[in-house]
N, CA, C and O atoms as a GROMACS GRO file, in nm:
protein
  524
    1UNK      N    1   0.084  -0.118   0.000
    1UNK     CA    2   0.000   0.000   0.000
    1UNK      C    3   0.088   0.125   0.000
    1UNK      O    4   0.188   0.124   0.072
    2UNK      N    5   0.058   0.242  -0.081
    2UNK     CA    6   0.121   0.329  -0.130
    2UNK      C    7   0.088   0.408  -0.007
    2UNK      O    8  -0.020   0.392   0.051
    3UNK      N    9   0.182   0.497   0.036
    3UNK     CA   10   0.186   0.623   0.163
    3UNK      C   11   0.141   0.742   0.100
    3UNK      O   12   0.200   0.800   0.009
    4UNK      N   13   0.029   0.775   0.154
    4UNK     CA   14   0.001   0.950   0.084
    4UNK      C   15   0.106   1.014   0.122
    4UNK      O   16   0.183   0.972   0.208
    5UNK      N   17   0.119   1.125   0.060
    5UNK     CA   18   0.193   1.264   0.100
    5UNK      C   19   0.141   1.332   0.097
    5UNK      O   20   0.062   1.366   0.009
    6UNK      N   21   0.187   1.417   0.270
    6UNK     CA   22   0.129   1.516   0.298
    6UNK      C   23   0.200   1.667   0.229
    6UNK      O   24   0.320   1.668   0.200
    7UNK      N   25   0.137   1.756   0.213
    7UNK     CA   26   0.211   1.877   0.138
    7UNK      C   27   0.134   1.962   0.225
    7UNK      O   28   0.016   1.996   0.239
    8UNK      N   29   0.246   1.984   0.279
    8UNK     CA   30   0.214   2.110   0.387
    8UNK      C   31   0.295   2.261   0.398
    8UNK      O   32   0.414   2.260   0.365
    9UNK      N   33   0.236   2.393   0.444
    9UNK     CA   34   0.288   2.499   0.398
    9UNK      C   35   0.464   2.466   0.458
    9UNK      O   36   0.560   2.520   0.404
   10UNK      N   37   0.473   2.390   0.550
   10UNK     CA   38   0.637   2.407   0.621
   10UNK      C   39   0.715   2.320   0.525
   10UNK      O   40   0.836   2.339   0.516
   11UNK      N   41   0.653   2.219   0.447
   11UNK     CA   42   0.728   2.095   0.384
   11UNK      C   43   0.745   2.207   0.219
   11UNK      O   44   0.855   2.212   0.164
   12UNK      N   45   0.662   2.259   0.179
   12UNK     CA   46   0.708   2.343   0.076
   12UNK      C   47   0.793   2.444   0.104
   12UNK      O   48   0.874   2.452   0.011
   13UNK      N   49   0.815   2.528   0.189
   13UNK     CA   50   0.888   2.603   0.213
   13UNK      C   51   1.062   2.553   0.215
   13UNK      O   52   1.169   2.584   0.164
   14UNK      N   53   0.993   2.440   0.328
   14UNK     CA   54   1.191   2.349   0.334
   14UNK      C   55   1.205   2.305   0.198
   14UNK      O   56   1.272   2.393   0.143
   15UNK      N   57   1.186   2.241   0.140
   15UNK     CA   58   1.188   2.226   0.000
   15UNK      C   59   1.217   2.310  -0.112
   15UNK      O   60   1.300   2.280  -0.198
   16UNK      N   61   1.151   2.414  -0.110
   16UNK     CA   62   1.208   2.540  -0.176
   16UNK      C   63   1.350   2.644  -0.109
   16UNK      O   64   1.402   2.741  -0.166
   17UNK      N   65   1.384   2.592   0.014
   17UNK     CA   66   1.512   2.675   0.026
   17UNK      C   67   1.596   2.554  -0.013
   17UNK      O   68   1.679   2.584  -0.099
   18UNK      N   69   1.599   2.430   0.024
   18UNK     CA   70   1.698   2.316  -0.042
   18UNK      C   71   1.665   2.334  -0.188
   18UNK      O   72   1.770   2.381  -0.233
   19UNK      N   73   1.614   2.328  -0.246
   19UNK     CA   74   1.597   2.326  -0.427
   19UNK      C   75   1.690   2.465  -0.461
   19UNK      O   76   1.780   2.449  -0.543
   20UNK      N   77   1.673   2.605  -0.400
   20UNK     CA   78   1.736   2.724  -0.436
   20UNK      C   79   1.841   2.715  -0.353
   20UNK      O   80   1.864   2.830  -0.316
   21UNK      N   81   1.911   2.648  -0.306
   21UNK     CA   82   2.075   2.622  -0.268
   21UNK      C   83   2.167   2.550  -0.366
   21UNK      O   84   2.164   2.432  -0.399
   22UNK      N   85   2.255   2.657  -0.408
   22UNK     CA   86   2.387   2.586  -0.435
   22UNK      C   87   2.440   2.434  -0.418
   22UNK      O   88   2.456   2.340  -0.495
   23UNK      N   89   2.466   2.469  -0.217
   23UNK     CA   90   2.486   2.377  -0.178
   23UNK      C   91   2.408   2.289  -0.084
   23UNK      O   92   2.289   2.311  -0.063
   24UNK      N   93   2.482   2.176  -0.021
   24UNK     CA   94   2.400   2.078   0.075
   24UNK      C   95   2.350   2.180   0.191
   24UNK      O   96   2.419   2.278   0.219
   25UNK      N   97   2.244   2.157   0.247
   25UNK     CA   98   2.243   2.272   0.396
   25UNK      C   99   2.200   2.136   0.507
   25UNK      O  100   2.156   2.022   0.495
   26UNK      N  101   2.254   2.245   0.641
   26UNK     CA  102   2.212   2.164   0.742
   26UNK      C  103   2.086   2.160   0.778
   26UNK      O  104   2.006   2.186   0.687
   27UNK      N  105   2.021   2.125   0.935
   27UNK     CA  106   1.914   2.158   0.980
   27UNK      C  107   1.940   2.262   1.047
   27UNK      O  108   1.864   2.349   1.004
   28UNK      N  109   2.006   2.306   1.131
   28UNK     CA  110   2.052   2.425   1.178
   28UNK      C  111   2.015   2.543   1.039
   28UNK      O  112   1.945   2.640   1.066
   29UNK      N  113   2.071   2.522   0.887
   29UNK     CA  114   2.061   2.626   0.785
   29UNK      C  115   1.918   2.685   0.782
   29UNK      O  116   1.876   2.801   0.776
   30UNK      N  117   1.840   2.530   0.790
   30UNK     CA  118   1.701   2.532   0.717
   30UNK      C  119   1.656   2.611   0.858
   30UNK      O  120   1.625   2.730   0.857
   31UNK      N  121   1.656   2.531   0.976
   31UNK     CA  122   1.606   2.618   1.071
   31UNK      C  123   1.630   2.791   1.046
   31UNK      O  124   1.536   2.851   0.995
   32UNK      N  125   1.751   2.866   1.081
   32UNK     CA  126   1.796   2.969   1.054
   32UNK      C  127   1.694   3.038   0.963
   32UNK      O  128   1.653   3.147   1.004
   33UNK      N  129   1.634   2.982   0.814
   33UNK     CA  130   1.659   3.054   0.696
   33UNK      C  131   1.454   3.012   0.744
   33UNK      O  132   1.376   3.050   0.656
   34UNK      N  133   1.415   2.972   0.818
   34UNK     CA  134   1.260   2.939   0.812
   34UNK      C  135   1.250   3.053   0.928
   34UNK      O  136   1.152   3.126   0.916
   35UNK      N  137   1.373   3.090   1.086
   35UNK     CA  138   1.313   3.162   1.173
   35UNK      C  139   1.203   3.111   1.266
   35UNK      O  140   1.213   3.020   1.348
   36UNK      N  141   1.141   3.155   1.251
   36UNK     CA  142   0.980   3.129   1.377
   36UNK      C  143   0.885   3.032   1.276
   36UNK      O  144   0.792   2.963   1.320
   37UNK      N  145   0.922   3.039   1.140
   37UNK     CA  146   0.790   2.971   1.077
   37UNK      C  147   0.777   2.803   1.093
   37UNK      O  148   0.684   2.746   1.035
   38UNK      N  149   0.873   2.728   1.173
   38UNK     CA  150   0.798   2.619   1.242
   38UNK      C  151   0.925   2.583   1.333
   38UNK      O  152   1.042   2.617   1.312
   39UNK      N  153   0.870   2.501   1.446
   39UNK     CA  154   1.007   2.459   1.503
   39UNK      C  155   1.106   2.324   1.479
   39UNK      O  156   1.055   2.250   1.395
   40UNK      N  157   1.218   2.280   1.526
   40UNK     CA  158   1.297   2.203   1.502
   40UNK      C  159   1.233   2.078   1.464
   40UNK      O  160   1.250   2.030   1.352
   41UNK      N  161   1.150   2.015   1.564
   41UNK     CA  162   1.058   1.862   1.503
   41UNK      C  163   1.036   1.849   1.392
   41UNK      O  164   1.082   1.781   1.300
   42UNK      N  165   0.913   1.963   1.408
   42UNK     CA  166   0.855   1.963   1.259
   42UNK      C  167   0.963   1.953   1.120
   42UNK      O  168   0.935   1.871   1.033
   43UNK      N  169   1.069   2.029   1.105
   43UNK     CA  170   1.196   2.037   1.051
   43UNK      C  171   1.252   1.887   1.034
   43UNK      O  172   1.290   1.821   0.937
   44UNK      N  173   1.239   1.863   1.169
   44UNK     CA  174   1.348   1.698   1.127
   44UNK      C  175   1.210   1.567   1.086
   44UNK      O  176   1.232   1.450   1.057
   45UNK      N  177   1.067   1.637   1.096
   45UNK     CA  178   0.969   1.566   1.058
   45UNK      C  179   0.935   1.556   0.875
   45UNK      O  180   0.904   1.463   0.801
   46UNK      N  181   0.959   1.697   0.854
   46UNK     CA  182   0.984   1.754   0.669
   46UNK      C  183   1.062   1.660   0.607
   46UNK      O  184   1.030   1.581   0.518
   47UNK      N  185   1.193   1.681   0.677
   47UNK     CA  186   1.322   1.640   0.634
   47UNK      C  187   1.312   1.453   0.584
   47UNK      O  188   1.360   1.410   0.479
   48UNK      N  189   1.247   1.378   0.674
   48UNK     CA  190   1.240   1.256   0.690
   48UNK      C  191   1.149   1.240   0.575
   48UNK      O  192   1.172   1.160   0.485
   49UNK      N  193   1.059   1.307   0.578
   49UNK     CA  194   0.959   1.290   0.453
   49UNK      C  195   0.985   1.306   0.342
   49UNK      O  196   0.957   1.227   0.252
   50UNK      N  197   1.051   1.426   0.328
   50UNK     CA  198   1.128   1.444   0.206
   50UNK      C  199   1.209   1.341   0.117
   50UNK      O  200   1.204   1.301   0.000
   51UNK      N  201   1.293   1.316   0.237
   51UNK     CA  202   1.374   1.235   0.184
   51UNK      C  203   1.331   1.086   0.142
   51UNK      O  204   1.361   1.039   0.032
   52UNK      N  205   1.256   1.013   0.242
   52UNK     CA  206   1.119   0.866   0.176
   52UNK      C  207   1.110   0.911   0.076
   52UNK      O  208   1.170   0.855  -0.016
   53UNK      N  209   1.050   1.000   0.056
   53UNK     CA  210   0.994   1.063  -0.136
   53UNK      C  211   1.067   1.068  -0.197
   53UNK      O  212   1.025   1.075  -0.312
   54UNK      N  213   1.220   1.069  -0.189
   54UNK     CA  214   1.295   1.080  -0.236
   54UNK      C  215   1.306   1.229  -0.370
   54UNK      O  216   1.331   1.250  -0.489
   55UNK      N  217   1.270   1.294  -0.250
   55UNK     CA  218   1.267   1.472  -0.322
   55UNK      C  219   1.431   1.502  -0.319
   55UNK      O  220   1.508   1.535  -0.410
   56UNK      N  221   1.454   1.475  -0.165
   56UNK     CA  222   1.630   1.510  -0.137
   56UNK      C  223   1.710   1.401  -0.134
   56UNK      O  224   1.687   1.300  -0.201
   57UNK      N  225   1.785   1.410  -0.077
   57UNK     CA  226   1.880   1.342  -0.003
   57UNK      C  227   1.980   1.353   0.068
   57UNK      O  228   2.030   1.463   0.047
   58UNK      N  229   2.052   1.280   0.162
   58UNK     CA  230   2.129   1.302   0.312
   58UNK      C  231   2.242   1.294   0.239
   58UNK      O  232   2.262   1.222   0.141
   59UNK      N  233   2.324   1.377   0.294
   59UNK     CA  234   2.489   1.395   0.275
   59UNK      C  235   2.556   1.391   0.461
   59UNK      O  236   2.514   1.456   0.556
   60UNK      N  237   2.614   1.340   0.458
   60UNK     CA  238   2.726   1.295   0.574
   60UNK      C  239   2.841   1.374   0.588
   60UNK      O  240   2.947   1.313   0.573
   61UNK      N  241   2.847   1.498   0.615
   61UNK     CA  242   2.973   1.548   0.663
   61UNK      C  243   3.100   1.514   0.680
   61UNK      O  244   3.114   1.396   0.713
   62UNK      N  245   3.211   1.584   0.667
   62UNK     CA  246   3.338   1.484   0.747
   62UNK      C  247   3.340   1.494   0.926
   62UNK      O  248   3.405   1.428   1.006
   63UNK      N  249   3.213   1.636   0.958
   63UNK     CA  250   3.211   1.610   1.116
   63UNK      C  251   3.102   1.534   1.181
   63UNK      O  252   3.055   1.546   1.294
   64UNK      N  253   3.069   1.445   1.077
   64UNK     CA  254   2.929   1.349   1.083
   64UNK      C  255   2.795   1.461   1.105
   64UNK      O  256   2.710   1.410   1.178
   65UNK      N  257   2.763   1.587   1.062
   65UNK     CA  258   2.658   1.630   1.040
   65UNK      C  259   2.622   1.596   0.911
   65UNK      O  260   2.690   1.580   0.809
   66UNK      N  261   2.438   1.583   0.946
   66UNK     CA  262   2.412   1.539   0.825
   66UNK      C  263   2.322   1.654   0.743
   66UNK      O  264   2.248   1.728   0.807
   67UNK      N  265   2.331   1.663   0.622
   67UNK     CA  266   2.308   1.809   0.563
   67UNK      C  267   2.232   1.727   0.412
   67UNK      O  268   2.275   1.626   0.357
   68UNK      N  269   2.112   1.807   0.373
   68UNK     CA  270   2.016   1.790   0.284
   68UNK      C  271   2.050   1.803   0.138
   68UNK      O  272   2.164   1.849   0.134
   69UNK      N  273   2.020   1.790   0.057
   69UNK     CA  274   2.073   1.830  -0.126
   69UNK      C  275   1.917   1.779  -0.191
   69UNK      O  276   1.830   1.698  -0.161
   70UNK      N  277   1.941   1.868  -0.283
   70UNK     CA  278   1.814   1.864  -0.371
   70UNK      C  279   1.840   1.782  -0.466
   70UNK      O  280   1.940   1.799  -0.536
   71UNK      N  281   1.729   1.647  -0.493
   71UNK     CA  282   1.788   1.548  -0.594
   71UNK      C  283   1.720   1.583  -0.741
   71UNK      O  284   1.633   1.509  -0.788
   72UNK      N  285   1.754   1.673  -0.793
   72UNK     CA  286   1.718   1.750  -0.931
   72UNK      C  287   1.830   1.669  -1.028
   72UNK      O  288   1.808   1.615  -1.137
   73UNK      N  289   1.943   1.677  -0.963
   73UNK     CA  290   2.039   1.610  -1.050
   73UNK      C  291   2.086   1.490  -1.083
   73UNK      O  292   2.163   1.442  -1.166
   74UNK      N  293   1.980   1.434  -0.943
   74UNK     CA  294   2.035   1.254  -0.972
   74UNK      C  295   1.829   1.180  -0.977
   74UNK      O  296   1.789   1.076  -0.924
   75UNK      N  297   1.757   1.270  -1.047
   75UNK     CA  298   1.635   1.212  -1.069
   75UNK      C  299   1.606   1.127  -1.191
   75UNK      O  300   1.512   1.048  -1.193
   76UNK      N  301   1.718   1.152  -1.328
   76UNK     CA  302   1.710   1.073  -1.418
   76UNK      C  303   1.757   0.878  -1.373
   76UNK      O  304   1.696   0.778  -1.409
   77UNK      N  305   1.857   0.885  -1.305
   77UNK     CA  306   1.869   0.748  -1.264
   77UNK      C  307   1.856   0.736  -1.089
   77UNK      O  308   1.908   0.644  -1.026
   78UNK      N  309   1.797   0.816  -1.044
   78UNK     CA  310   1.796   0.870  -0.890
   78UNK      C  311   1.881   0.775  -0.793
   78UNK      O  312   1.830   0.687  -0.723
   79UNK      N  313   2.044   0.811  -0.798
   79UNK     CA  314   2.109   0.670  -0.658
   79UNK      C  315   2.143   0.827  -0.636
   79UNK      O  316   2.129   0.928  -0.705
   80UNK      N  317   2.194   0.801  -0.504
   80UNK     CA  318   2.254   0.892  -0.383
   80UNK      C  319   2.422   0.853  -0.398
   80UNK      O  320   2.512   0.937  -0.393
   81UNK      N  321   2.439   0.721  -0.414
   81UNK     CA  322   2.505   0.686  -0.384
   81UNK      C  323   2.649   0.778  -0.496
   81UNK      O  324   2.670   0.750  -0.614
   82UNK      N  325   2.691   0.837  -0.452
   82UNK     CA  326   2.778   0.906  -0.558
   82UNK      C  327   2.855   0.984  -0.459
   82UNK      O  328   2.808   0.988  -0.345
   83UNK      N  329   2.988   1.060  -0.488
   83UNK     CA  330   3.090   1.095  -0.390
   83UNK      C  331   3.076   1.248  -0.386
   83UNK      O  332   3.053   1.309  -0.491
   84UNK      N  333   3.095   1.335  -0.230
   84UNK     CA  334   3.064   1.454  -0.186
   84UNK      C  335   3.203   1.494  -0.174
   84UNK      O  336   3.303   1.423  -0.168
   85UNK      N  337   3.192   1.625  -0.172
   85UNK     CA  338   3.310   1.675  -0.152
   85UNK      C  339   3.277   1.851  -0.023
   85UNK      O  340   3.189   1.938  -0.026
   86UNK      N  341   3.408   1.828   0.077
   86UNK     CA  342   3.352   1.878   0.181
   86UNK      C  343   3.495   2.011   0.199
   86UNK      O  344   3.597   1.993   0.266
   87UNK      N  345   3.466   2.122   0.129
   87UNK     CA  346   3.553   2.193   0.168
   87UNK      C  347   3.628   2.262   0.286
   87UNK      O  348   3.586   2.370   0.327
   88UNK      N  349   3.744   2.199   0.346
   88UNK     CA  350   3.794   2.231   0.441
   88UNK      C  351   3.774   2.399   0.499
   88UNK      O  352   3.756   2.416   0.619
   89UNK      N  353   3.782   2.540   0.385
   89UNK     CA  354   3.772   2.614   0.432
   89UNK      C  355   3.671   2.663   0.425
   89UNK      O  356   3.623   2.682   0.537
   90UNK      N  357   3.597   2.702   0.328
   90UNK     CA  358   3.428   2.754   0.354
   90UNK      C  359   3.326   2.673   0.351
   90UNK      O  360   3.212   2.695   0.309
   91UNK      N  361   3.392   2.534   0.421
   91UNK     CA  362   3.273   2.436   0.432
   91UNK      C  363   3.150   2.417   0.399
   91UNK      O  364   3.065   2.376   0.479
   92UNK      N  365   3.129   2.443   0.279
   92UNK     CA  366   3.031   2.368   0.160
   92UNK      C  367   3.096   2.238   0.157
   92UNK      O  368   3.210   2.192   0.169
   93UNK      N  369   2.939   2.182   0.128
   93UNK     CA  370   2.931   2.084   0.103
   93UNK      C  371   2.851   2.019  -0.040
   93UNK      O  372   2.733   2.052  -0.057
   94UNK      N  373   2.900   1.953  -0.114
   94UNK     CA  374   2.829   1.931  -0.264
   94UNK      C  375   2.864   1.808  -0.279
   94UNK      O  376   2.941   1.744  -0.207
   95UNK      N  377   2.786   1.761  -0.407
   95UNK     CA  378   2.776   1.670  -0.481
   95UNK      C  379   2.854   1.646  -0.584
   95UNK      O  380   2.842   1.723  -0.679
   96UNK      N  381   2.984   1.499  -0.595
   96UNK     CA  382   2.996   1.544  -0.738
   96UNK      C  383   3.017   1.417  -0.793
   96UNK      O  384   3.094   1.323  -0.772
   97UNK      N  385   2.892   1.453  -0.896
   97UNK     CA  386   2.801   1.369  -1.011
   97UNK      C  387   2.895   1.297  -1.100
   97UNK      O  388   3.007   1.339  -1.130
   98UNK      N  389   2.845   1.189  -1.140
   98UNK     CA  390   2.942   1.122  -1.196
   98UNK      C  391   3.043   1.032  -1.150
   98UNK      O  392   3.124   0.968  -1.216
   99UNK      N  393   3.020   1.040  -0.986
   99UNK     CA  394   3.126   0.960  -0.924
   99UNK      C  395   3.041   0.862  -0.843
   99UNK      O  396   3.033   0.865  -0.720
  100UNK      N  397   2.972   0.768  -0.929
  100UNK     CA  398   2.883   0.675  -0.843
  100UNK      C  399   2.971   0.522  -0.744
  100UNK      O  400   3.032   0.419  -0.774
  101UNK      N  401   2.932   0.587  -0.632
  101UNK     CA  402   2.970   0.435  -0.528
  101UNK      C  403   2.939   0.320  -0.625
  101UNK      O  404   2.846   0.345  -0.702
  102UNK      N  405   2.998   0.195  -0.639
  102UNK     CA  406   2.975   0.033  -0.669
  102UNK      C  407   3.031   0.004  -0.511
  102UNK      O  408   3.092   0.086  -0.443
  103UNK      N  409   2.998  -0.125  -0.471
  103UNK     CA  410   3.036  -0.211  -0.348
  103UNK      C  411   3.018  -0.382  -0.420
  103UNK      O  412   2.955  -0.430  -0.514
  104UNK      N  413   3.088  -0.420  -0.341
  104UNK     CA  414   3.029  -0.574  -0.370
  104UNK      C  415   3.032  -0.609  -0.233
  104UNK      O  416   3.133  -0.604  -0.162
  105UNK      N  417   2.899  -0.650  -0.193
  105UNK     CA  418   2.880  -0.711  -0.060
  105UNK      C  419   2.886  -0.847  -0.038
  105UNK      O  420   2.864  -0.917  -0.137
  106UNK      N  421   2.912  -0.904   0.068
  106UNK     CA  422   2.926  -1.079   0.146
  106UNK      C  423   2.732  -1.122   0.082
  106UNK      O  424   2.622  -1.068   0.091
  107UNK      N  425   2.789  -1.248   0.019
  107UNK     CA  426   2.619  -1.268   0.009
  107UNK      C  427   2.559  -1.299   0.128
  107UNK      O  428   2.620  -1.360   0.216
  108UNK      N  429   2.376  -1.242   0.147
  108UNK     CA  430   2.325  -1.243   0.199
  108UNK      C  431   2.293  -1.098   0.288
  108UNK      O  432   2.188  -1.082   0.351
  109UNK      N  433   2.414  -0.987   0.282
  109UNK     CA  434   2.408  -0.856   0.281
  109UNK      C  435   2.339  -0.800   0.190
  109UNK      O  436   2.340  -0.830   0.071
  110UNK      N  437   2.238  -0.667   0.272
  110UNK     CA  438   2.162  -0.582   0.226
  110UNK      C  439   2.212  -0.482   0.216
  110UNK      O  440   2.264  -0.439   0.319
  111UNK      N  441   2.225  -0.384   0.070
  111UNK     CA  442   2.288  -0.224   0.064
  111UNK      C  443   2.174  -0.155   0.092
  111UNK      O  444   2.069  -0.176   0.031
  112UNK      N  445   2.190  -0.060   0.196
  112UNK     CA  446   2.076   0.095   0.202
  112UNK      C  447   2.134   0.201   0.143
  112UNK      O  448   2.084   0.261   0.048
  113UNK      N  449   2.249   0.230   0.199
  113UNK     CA  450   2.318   0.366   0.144
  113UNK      C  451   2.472   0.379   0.233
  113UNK      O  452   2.521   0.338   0.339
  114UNK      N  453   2.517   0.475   0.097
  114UNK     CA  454   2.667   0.501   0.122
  114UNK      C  455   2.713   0.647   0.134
  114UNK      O  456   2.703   0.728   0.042
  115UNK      N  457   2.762   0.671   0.253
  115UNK     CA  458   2.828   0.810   0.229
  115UNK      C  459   2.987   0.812   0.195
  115UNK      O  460   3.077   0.753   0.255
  116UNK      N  461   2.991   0.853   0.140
  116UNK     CA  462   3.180   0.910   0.096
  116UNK      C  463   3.159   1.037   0.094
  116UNK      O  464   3.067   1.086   0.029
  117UNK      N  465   3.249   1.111   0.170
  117UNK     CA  466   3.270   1.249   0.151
  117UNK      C  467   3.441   1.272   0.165
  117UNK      O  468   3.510   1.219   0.252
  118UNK      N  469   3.492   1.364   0.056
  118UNK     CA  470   3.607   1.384   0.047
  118UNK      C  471   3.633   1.519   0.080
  118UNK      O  472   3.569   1.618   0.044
  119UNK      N  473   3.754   1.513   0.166
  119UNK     CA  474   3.741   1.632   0.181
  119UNK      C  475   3.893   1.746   0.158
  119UNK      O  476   4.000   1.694   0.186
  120UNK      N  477   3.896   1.885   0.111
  120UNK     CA  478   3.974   1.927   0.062
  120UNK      C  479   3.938   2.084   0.050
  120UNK      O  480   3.865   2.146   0.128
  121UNK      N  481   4.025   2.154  -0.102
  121UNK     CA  482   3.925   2.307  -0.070
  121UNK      C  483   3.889   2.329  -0.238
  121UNK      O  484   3.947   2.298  -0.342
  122UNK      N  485   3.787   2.386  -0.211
  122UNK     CA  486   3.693   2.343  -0.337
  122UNK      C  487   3.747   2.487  -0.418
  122UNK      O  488   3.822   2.577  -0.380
  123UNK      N  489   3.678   2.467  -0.543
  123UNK     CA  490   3.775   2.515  -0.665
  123UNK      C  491   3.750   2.680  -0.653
  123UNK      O  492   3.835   2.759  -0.694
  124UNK      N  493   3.585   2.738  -0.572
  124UNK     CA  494   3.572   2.871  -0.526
  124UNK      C  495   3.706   2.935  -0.483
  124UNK      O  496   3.782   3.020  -0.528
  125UNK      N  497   3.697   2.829  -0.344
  125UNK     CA  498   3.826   2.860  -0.213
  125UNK      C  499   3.991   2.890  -0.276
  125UNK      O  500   4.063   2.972  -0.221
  126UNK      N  501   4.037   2.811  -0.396
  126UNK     CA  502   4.107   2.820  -0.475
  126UNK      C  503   4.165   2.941  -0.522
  126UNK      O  504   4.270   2.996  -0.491
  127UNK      N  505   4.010   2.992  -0.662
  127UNK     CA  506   4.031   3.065  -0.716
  127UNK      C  507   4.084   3.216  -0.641
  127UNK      O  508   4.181   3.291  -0.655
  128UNK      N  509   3.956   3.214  -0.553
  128UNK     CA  510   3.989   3.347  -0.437
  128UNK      C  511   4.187   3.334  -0.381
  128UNK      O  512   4.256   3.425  -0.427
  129UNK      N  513   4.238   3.262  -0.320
  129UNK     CA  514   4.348   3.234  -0.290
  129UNK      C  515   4.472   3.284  -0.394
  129UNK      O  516   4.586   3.319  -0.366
  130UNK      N  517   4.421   3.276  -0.495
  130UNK     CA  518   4.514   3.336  -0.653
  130UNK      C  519   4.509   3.437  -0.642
  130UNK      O  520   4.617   3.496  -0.654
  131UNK      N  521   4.384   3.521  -0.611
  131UNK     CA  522   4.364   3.659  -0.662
  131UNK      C  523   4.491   3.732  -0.590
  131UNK      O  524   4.510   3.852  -0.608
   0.00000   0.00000   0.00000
């Protein structure tokens, strides 16, 4: 049996600041950038939903926070499973496409999901550093 979805004014809102980000955000971001318009639960209640629907998806930090991304870019073959990159100095966090996880598991093992995040200073942090 199929799960309705609920679409509610707080679940569009979180949704529309993850879709208009660059980058991955935290819950702390989303909180911040919503203010008073709902509190933390509800937030980590969105978030969970979202992600079942597979609207977003979870990115894993290198300080084990876990931070949201809009799956616009991985909806044609939709895996998660693909490698992040976590800039040491202005700590963004992104996606980069094209670098899909494979595993081969022990038979009788189940795959859910993989985080890899690499981390380094991303090509922004770089360029600025030249100037």
């Amino acid at each position: 049996m199929k799960k309705n979805t609920r679409n509610t004014k707080a679940k569009a809102e979180i949704l529309k600041f993850i879709n208009s980000s660059t980058r991955a955000v935290s819950h702390l971001d989303i909180q911040k950038s919503l203010g008073e318009f709902c509190d933390r639960v509800t937030i980590y209640r969105v978030l969970e939903r979202l992600t079942e629907e597979k609207s977003i998806h979870r990115i894993v930090n290198v300080d084990g926070v876990i931070n949201y991304a809009s799956c616009s870019s991985c909806a044609a073959h939709h895996t998660h499973n693909h490698v992040h990159f976590s800039c040491i100095n202005c700590k963004e966090l992104s996606c980069l496409e094209n670098n899909e996880i494979t595993l081969t598991l022990p038979e009788g093992y189940q795959f859910k999901e993989a985080f890899l995040t690499v981390s380094g200073v991303c090509k922004e942090c770089v360029d600025r550093s030249l100037v």
